[in-house]
N, C-alpha and C positions, 0 to 999 in steps of 0.2 A: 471452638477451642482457641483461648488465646494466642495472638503471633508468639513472635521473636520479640525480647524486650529491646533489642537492638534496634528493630526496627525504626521503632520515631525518630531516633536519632540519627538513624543514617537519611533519613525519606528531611531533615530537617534541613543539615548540611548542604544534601543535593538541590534542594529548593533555593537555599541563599547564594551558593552560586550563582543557578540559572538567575534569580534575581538579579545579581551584578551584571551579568553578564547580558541583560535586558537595558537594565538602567537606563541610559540613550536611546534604546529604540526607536525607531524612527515612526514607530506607528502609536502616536502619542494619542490620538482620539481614543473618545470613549470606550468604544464596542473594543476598541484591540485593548487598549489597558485592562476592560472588563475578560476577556477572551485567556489575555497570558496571565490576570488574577486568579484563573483558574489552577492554578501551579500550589495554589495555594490547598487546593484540595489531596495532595500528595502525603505531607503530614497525618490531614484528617484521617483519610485511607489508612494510615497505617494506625493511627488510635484505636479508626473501628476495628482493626484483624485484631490488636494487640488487646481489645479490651471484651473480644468474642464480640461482636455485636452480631443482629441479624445479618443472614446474606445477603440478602437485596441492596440494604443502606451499603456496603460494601461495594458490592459489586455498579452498584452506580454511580456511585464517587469514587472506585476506582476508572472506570468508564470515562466519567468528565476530566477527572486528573490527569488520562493519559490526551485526549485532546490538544491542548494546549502544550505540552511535552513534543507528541508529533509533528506540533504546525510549528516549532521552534523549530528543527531537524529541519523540516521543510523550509524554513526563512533561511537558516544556515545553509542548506546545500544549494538554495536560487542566489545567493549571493557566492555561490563557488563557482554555479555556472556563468555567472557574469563573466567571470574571467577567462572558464574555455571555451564557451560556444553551443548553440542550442546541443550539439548531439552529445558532447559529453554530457553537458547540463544534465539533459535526460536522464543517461546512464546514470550521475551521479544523484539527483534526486532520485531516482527511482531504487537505487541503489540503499543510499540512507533510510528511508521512505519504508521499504523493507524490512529494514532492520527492526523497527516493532513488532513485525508479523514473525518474523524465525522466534525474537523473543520469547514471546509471547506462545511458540508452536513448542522451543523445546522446552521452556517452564509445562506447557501443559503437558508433552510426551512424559515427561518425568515425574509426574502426578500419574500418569496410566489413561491421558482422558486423548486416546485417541482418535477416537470419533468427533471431537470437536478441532483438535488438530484438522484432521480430513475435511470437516465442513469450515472454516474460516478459510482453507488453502483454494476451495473451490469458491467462498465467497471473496476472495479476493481476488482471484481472476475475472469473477461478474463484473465486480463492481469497478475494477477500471478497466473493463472495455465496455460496460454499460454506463453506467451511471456516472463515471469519472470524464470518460469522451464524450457523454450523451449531454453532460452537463456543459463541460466547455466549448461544445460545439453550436451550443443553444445560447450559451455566453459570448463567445465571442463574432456567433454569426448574427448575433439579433441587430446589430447597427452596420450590419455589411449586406452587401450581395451575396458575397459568399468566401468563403477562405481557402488559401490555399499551401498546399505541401508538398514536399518531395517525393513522386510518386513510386520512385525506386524504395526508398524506408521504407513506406507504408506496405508495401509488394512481401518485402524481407519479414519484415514483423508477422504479417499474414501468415506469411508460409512456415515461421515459426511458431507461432501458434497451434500452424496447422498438427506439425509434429507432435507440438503434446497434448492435443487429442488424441491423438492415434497411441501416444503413450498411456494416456487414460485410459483409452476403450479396451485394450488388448489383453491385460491384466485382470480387469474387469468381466469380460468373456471369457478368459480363460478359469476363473471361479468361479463362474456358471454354467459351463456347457465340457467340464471334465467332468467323468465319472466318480469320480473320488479325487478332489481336490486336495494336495497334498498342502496343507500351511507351510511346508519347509520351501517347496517348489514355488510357493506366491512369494517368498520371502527372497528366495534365491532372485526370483524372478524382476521383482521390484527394485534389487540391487542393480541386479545388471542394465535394467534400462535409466537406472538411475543415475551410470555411469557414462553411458553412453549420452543422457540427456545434458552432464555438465560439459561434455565434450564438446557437444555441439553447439552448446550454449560459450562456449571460450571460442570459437572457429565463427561466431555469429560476430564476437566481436572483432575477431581481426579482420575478419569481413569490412565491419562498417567505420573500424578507426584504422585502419593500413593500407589493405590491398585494393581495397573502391571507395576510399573517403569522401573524395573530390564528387563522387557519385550521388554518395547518399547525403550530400550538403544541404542545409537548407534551403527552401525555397524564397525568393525575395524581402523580404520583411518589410514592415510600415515603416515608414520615417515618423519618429517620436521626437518630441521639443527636445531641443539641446537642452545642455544648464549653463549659463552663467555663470560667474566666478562665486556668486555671492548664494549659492546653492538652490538657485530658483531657474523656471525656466525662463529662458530667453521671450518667448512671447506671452505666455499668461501669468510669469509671476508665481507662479504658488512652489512652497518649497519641496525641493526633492531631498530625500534621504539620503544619508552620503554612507556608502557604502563601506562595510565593513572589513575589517582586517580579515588578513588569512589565518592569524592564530585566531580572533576571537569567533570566527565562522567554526574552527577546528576543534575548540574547547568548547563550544555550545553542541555538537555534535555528540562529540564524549558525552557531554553532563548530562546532555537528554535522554541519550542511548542511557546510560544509567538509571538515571529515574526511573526511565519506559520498565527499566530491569525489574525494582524494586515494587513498582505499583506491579505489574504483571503477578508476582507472587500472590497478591491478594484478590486479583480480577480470577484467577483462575482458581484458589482454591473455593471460591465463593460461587463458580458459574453455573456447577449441578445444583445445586439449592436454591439457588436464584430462577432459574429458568423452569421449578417446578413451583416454588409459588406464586409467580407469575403467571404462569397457566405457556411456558414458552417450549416447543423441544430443541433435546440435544443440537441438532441438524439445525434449524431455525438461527439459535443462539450464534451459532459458529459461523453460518452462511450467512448473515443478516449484521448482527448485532457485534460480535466482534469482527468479522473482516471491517467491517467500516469503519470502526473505533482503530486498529493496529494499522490501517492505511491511509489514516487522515491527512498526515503530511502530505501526500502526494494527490488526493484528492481536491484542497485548499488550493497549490502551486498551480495545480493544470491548469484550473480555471482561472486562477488570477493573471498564467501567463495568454491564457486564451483568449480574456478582457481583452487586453491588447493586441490582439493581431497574431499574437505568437505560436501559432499553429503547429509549427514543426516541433517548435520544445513542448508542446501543450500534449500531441503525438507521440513525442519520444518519452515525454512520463507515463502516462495512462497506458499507452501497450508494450512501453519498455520494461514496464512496473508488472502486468501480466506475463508475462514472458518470463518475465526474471523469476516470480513468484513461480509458474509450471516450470520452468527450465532450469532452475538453480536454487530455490528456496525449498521445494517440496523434495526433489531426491537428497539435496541436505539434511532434509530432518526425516529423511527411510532412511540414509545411513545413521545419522545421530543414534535416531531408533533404536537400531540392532549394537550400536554401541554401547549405549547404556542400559540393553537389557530391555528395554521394552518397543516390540516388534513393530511396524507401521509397514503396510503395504501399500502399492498403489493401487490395487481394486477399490475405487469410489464405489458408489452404488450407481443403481441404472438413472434414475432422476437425476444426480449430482453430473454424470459423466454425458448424457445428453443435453442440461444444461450450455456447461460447458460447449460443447459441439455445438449445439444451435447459434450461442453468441456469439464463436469466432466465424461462422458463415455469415452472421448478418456485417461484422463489422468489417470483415475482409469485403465485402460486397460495396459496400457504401464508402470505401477510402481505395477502392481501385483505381478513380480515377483522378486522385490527387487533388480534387475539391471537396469542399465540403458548405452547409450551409446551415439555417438556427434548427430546420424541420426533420433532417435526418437525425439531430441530438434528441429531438423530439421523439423519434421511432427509437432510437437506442434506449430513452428513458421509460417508454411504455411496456419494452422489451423485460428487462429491468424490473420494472414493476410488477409483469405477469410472474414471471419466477417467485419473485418475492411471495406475493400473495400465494402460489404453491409450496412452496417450502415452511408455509406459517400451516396449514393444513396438513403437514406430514404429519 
């Protein structure tokens, strides 16, 4: 069925923007030109919804469209953290970084596609603390000995995770092992820890930016070349990018978040038909395929700041970003849910909800001791994979 005839022209506007607003960029090579040309598939996206096409073409040019969208958010919020310091940094990439994924969860809750909602929310906690840590720790360890971080952060994020697990599981078992499960009672149910989840998620942060800052500081960091007056560095010469304004970080934010808005309309109404002639399911789509697409930003960021040594902010994205997804993003969208009429509980399914639990044992296990090295990203990536490969056979 045809879009909105409005569409192209708003998905047109938004693109020239972000255009200007690229202009300068400092990442003038090929692959990044080729990479943010992608932006240019935001228009296309809406031709196809506006003009019916198939789902698939849709849905996978909305797919690559939002890419390039998310890693802009992502370039914009590592140039915010420049100025507060890895742990904000964290918080606020992981923060921005997100903001695709709610997109993206109440655009689908409001189509009724709640099961895809529930699997992107779970594929988004996999995949950065698998695949987002697993990668940058293979990135940034493969020309080290081994890297290192604040082992009090890593301890906090652990245990915070831990918590929503236990928010998962409980919900979960209690729709399985009552005798007549009441839907009002899972609903009630999922409020109330949903409340209690953003509580504690607001009390995690006074924790680590108030009452024990000094604590949860980052760990040493490399010494990187200076620059020179002349925007290159002092010993090799090669030029560095000069850092960007605080408006224009703040309006590429906006723009992108907007875009992300507009293509989302069309990834989502196109996802059920896509993922059946595909031969793909519901779960699969959601767990796999969009979690990875809606947390791109913060995917991209880890690893680049993990290249370099940056371990503590490479940590504070990829589990600040899991965290924030179970502890603030998901009871956001149970309440959104029952606000606008269509219901989302917390009862994951038994697969989805031990998932989860397995991951955050392995990753709490292997960042206990505030090192890390390229062959533990190794076991997180393999970890990662096995899931994967089970959730494509559900």
């Amino acid at each position: 069925m045809p879009g909105s005839g409005t569409a192209p022209f708003r998905s047109r506007v938004i693109v020239g923007a972000l255009f200007g607003l690229i202009g300068n960029h400092g990442g003038t090579l090929p692959v990044a030109r080729l990479f943010y040309g992608l932006t240019l598939l935001v228009p296309v996206a809406a031709w196809l919804d506006w003009t019916g096409a198939g789902p698939v073409p849709i849905f996978v040019t909305s797919c690559l469209a939002i890419l390039p969208l998310a890693g802009l958010m992502g370039e914009a919020t590592e140039q915010l953290a420049h100025r507060s310091g890895p742990g904000l940094g964290g918080l606020l990439n992981a923060t921005f970084g997100n903001a695709a994924e709610l997109i993206i969860g109440i655009i689908a809750l409001r189509a009724g596609e709640t099961e895809i909602v529930k699997a992107s929310i779970t594929g988004s906690i996999l995949g950065n603390l698998l695949m987002v840590l697993g990668l940058a720790m293979l990135v940034g360890g493969w020309t080290r000995q081994e890297l290192r971080f604040n082992k009090l952060a890593a301890e906090t994020g652990g245990g915070m995770m831990l918590l929503a697990t236990v928010a998962l599981v409980l919900p979960a078992i209690y729709a399985r092992v009552a005798t007549h499960p009441n839907p009002d009672h899972i609903e009630s149910l999922s409020l109330d820890i949903s409340y209690v989840l953003i509580a504690t998620y607001a009390a995690s942060l006074l924790f680590q930016f108030r009452t024990h800052r000094k604590l949860v500081a980052p760990a040493a960091a490399e010494e990187h070349e200076p620059a020179d007056g002349h925007g290159h560095t002092a010993e090799s010469g090669k030029p560095v990018d000069a850092p960007w304004s605080l408006t224009r970080s703040l309006v590429t934010l906006v723009a992108a978040a907007a875009a992300i808005g507009v293509v989302s309309e069309f990834l989502v109404g196109a996802v059920d038909e896509a993922g059946h002639l595909l031969g793909l399911g519901k779960v699969f789509m959601g767990v796999i395929v969009i979690a990875v697409v809606g947390n791109a930003a913060e995917h991209s960021t880890a690893i680049l700041v993990a290249r370099k040594g940056q371990m503590d902010l490479a940590l504070g994205i990829a589990m600040g970003s899991a965290m924030q997804i179970a502890l603030f993003v998901a009871p956001v969208l149970v309440i959104a849910g029952h606000l606008i009429g269509h219901t989302m509980g917390l009862e994951f399914t038994l697969l989805e909800v031990s998932a989860v639990m397995l991951s955050v044992m392995a990753v709490s296990y292997l960042v206990l001791d505030g090192r890390t090295n390229w062959f533990e990203g190794v076991q997180l990536l393999a970890i990662y994979t096995i899931l994967a490969m089970t959730f494509y056979f559900l």
